[in-house]
Backbone as a ProteinNet text record, in pm:
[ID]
protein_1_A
[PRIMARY]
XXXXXXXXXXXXXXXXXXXXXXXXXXXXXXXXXXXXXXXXXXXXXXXXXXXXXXXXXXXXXXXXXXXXX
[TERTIARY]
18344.2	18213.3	18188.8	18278.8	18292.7	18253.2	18311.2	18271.9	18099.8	18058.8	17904.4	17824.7	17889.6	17817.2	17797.2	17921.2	17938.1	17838.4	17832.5	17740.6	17559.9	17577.3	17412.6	17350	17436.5	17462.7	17416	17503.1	17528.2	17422.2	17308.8	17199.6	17093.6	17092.1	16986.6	16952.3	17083	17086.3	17037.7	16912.8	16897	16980.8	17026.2	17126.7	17044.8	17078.5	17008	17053.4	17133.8	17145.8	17086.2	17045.7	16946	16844.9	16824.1	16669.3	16597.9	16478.6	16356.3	16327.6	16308.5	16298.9	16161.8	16094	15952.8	16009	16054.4	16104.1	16180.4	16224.1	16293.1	16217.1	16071	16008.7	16058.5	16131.9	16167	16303.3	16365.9	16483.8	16392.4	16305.6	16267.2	16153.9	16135.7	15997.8	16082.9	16167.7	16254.7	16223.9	16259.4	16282	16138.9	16032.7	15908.1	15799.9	15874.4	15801.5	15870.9	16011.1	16057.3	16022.6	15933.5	15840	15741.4	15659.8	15547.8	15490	15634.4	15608.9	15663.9	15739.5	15823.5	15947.7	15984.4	16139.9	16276.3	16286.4	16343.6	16420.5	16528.4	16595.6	16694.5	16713.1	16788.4	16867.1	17016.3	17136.5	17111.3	17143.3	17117.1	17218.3	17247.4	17298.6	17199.6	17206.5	17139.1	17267.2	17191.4	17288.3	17256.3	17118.5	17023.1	16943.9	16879.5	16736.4	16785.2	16704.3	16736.2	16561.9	16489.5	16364	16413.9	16377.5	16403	16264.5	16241	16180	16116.8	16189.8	16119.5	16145.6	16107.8	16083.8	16178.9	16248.2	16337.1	16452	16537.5	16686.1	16784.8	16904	17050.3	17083.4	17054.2	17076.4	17034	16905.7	16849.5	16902.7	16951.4	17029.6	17157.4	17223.1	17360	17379.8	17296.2	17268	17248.5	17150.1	17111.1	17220.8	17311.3	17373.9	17481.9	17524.3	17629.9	17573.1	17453.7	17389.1	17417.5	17377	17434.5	17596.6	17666.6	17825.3	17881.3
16151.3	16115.9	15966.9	15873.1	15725	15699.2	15743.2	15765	15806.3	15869.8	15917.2	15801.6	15742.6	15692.2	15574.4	15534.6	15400.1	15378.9	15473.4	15517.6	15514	15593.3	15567.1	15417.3	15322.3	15198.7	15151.9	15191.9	15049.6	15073.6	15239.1	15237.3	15190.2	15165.8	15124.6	14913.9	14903.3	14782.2	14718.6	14621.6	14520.6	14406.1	14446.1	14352	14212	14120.3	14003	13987.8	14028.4	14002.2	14103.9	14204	14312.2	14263.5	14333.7	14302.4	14420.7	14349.1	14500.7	14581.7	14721.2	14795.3	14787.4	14722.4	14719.8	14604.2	14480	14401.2	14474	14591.4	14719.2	14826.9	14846.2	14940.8	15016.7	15021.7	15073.5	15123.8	15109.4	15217.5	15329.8	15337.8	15462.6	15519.9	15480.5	15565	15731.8	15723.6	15887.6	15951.1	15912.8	15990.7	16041.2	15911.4	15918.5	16063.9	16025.8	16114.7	16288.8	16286.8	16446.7	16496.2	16416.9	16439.3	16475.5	16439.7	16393.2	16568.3	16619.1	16751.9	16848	16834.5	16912	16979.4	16878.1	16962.5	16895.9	16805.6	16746.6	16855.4	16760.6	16916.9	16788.9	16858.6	16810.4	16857.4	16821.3	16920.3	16900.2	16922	16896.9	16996	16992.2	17050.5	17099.2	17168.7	17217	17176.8	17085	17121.6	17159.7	17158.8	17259.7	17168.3	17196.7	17143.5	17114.5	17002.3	16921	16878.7	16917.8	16813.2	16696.2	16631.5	16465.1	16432.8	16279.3	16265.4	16169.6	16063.6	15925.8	15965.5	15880.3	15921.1	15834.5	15744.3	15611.8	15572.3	15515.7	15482.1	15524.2	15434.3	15492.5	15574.2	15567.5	15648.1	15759.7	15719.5	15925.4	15997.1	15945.5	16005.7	16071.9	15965.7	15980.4	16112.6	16127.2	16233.3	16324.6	16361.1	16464.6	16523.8	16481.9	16509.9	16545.7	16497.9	16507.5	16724.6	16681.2	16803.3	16944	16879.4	16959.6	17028.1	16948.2	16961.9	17032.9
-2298.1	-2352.2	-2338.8	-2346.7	-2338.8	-2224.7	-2092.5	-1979.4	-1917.8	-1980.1	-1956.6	-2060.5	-2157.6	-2231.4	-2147.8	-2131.7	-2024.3	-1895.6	-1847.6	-1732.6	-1746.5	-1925.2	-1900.2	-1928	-1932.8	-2039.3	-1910.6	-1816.2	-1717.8	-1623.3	-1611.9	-1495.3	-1619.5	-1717.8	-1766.8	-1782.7	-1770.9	-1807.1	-1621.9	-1651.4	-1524	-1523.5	-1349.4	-1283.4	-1265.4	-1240	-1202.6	-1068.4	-1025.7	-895.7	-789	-861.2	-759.3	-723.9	-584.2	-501.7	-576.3	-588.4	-634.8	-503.9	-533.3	-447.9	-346.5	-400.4	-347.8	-217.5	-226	-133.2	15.7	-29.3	114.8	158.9	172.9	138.6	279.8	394.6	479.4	473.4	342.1	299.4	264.9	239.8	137.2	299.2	368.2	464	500.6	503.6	568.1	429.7	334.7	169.6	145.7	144.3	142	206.1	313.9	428.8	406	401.8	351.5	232.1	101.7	3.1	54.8	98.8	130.2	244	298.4	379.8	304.9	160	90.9	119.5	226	343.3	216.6	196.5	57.1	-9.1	-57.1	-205.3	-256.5	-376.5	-491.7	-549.3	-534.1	-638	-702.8	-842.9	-999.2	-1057.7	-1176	-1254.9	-1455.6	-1495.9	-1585.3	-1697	-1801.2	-1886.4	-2010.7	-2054.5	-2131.8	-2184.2	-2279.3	-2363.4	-2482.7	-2550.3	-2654.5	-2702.1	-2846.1	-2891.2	-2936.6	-2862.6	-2916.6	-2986.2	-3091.1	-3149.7	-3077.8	-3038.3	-2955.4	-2797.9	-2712.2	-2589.1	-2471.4	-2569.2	-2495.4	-2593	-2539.4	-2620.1	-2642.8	-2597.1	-2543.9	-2677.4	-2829.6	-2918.9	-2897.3	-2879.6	-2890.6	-2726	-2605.6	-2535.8	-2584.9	-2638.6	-2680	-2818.4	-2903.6	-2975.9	-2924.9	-2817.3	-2780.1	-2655.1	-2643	-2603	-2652	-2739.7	-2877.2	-2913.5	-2919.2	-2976.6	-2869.1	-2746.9	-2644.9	-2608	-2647.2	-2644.7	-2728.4
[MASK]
+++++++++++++++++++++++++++++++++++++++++++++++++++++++++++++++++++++

């Protein structure tokens, strides 16, 4: 759990040393374009449903997941 917690910590938190994505807009034209015709797919995993109260914050992740487990 420390591990996932750690994880959602560290994609939420801004790097200062990252380029904004808008500055590469020619990484994204292939991704763009296999949207854009619906040829695209996405693994994912299901790990079920949770009502949360607020809509943002590493707490109400971290609960609702607690809740999930």
């Amino acid at each position: 759990m420390d591990r996932l917690r750690r994880s959602f910590r560290d994609s939420f938190r801004r790097r200062k040393d990252r380029v904004p994505e808008s500055s590469k807009p020619h990484q994204w034209q292939a991704d763009e374009e296999a949207v854009r015709t619906a040829t695209c797919s996405f693994s994912v995993k299901y790990l079920g449903c949770v009502e949360v109260f607020e809509s943002r914050g590493m707490e109400v992740c971290e609960e609702a997941l607690k809740v999930l487990r």
